[in-house]
C-alpha positions in Angstrom: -3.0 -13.2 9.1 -5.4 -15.2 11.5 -5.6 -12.6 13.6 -6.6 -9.7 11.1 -9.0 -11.8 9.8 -10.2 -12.5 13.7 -9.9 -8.4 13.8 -12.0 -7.7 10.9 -14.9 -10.0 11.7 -15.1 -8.9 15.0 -15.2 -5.7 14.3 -18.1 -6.6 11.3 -19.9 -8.5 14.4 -19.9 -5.1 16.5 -21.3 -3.2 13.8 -23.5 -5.1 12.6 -25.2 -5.1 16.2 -25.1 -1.5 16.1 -26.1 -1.4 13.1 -29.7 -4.1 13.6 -29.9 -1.4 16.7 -30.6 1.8 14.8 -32.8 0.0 12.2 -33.3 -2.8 9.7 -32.8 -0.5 6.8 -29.6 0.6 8.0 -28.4 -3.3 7.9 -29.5 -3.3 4.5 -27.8 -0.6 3.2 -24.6 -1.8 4.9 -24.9 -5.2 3.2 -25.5 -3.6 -0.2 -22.9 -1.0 0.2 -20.5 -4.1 1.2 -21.8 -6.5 -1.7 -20.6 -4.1 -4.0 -17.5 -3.6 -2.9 -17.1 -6.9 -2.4 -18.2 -7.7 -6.0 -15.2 -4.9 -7.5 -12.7 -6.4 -5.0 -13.6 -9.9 -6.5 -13.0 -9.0 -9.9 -10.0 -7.2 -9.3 -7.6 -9.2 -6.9 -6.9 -12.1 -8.4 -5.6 -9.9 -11.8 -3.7 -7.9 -9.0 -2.0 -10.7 -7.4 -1.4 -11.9 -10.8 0.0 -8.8 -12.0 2.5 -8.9 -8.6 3.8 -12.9 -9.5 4.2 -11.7 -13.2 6.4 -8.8 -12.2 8.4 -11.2 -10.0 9.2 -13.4 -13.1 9.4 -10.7 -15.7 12.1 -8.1 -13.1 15.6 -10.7 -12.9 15.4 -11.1 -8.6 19.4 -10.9 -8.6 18.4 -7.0 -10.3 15.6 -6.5 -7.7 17.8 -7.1 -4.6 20.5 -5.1 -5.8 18.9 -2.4 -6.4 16.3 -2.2 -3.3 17.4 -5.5 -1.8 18.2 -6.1 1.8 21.6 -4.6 1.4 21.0 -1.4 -0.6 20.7 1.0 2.8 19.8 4.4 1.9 20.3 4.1 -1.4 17.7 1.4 -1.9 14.7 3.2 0.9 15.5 6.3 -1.4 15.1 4.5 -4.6 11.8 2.7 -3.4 10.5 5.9 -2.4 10.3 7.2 -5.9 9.2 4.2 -7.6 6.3 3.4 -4.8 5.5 7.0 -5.8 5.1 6.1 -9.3 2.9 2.6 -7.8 -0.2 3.2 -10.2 -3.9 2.5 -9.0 -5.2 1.6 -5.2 -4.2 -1.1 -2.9 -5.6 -3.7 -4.9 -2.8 -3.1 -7.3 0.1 -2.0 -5.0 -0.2 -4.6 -2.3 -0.1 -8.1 -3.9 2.8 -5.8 -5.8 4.8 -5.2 -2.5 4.0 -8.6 -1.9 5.8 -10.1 -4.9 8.5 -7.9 -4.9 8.9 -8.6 -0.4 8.8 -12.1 -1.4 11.6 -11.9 -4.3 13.9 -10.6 -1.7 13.2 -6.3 -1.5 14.0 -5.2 2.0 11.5 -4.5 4.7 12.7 -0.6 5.1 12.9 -0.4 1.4 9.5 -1.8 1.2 7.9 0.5 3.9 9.8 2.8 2.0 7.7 2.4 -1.6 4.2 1.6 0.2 4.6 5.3 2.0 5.5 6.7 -0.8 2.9 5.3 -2.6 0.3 6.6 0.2 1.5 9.8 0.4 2.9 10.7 -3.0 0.8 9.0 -5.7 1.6 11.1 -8.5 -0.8 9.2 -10.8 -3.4 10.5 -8.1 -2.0 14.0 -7.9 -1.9 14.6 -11.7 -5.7 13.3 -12.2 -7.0 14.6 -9.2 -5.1 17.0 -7.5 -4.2 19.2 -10.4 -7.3 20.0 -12.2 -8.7 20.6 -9.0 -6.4 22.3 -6.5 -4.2 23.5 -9.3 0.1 23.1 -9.5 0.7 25.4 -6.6 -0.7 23.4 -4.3 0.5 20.0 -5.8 4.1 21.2 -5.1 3.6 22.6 -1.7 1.9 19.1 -0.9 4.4 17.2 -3.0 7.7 19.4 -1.1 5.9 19.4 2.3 5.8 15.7 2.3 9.1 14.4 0.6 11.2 13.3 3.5 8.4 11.0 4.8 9.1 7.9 2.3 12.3 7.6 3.1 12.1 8.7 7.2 9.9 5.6 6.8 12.3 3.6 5.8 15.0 4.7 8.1 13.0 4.5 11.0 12.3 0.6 10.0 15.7 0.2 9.4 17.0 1.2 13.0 14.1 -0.5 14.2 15.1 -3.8 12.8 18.6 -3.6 14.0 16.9 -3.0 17.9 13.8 -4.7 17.8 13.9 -8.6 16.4 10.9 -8.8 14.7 10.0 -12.3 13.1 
């Protein structure tokens, strides 16, 4: 985690030099741009990490980790990968969700399994978005085009796990 965070503000350090470079009213755009966002991702994570220790306490763990535990296999990656396709809203919402449900004992594959299908599915996104816009033709191509990558996801992580010891 220390070293994202190192990450993140060096990479707002090399921008913002860039940034002062080109002009002063480039730096201020940036800032305002960033101090809303910031002010939305204030409001909204603690009620999304909240949300994620609720569902914890609310789903039984013993029910959790038998059905996308550690020891589900391919069962579990392919249930996670349609309910992270179900995962409503934007990271805010489905991360401090994976995060509950990693820490009440949900397998790594079957995890990486539900946060790709979450990116790549998102059929909240696709039925608000894509529809009235690209129209069902093109929501199924996209939708059958991209079904084996959820749970590819979570194979691959699997069989990584078993040759790769990753702590």
């Amino acid at each position: 985690m220390m070293a994202s965070l190192i990450i993140v503000w060096g990479l707002v350090l090399v921008l913002g030099v860039i940034a002062i470079r080109r002009s002063r009213e480039t730096v201020r755009r940036a800032l305002r741009i960033g101090v809303n966002q910031g002010r939305t991702l204030v409001l909204r994570m603690p009620l999304a990490i909240l949300i994620g220790a609720f569902m914890v306490d609310i789903i039984p763990q013993e029910a959790l980790q038998g059905v996308i535990g550690e020891e589900s296999g391919l069962t579990g990656i392919v249930i996670a990968s349609l309910a992270g396709s179900l995962l409503p809203g934007g990271p805010a919402i489905s991360f401090p969700i994976a995060v509950a449900f990693y820490k009440a004992g949900v397998g790594a594959p079957q995890l990486i399994a539900l946060l790709t299908a979450w990116s790549v599915y998102a059929f909240h996104r696709a039925l608000i978005f894509e529809l009235p816009m690209m129209g069902t033709r093109f929501i199924a191509l996209r939708l059958a085009s991209s079904a084996m990558f959820p749970p590819l996801a979570g194979i691959v992580s699997a069989l990584a796990l078993r040759f790769i010891s990753i702590s």
